[in-house]
C-alpha positions as CSV (number, residue, x, y, z in Angstrom):
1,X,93.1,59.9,122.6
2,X,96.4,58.1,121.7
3,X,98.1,58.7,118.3
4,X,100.4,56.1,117.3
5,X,102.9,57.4,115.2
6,X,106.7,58.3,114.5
7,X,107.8,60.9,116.8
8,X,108.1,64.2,115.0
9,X,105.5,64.3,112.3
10,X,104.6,67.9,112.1
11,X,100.8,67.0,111.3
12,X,100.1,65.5,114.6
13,X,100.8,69.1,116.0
14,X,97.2,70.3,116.3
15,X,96.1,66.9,117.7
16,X,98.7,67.2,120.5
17,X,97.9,70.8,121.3
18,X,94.2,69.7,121.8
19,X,95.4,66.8,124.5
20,X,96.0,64.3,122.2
21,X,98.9,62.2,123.4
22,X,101.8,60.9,121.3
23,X,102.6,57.1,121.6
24,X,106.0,56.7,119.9
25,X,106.4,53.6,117.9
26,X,108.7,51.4,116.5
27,X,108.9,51.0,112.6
28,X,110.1,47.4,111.1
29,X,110.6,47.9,107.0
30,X,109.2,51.4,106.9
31,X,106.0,50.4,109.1
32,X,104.4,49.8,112.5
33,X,106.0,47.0,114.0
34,X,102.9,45.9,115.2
35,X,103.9,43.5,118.1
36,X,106.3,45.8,119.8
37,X,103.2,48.2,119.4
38,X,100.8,45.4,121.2
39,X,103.5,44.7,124.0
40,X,103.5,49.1,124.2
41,X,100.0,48.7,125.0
42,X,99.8,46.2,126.8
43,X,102.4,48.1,129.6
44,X,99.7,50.6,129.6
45,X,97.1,48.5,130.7
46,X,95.2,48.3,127.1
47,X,94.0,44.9,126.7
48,X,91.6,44.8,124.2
49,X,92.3,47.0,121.0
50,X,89.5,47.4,118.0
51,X,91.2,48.0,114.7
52,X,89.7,50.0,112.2
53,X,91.5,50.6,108.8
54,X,91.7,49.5,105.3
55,X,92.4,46.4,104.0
56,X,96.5,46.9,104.5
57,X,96.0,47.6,107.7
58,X,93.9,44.5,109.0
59,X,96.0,42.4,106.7
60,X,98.6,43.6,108.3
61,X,97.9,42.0,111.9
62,X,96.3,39.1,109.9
63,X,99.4,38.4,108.6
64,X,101.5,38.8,111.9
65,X,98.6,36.6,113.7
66,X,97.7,39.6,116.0
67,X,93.9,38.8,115.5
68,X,91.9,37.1,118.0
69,X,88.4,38.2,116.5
70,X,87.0,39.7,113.0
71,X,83.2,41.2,112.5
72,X,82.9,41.0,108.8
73,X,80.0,43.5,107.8
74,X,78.8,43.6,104.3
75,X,76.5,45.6,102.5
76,X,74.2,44.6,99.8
77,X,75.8,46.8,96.9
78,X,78.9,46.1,95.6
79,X,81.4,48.6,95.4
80,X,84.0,49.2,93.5
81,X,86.6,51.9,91.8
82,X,88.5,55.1,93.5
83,X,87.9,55.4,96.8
84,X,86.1,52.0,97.7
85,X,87.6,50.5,100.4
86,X,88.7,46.9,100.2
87,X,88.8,44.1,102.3
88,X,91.3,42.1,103.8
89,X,89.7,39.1,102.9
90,X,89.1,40.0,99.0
91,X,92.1,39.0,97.5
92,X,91.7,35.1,98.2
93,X,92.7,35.3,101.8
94,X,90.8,32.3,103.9
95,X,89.4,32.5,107.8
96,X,91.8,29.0,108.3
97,X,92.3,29.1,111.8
98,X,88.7,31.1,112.8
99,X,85.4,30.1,113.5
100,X,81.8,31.5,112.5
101,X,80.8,32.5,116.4
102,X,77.9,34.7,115.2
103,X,75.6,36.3,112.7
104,X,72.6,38.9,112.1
105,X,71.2,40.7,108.8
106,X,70.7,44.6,109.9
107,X,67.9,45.6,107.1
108,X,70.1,44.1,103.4
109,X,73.4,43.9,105.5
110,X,75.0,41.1,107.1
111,X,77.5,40.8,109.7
112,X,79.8,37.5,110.5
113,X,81.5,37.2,113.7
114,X,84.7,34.8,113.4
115,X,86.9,34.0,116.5
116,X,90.4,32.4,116.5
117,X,90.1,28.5,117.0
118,X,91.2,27.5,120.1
């Protein structure tokens, strides 16, 4: 497993003494400067890279155009309040530049596959 982190944070001490290893990253304004972390990757042969956060994070590398595909699943109750986890998409945010490449209903769910326009 690879953290991506800071160097130095004492709570990825337990991880690292389990195997875990440390992937020091650059910060831009406080955060993850996200391409410099893709081109990181990339040197290590990672090619393909599945992104699961909340809705800062995937805005995030919707916002520096770091997102090739998105697979939108969405329940049938809407949730809200403390501890609800938004999306990316929620706060008027449009798919310009993707396309609708797929779709399937799992029981009252739904999931939308979108992939960058060529």
């Amino acid at each position: 497993m690879l953290i991506v982190a800071p160097p130095g944070l004492p709570a990825h001490a337990p991880a690292l003494a389990a195997g875990c290893e440390l992937l020091p990253c650059e910060l831009h304004e406080g955060r993850v400067a996200l391409p410099e972390l893709l081109d990181d990757l990339a040197a290590r042969g990672i090619r393909s890279l599945m992104v699961e956060g909340g809705a800062a994070v995937a805005r995030s590398f919707l916002d520096e155009n770091l997102v090739d595909e998105i697979a939108l699943l969405r329940g049938s109750v809407l949730l809200a309040g403390k501890g609800t986890v938004a999306s990316p998409l929620s706060d008027g945010a449009s798919l310009a530049g993707f396309t609708q490449t797929g779709e399937a209903r799992y029981g009252t769910d739904h999931w939308t596959q979108y992939s960058r326009k060529a």
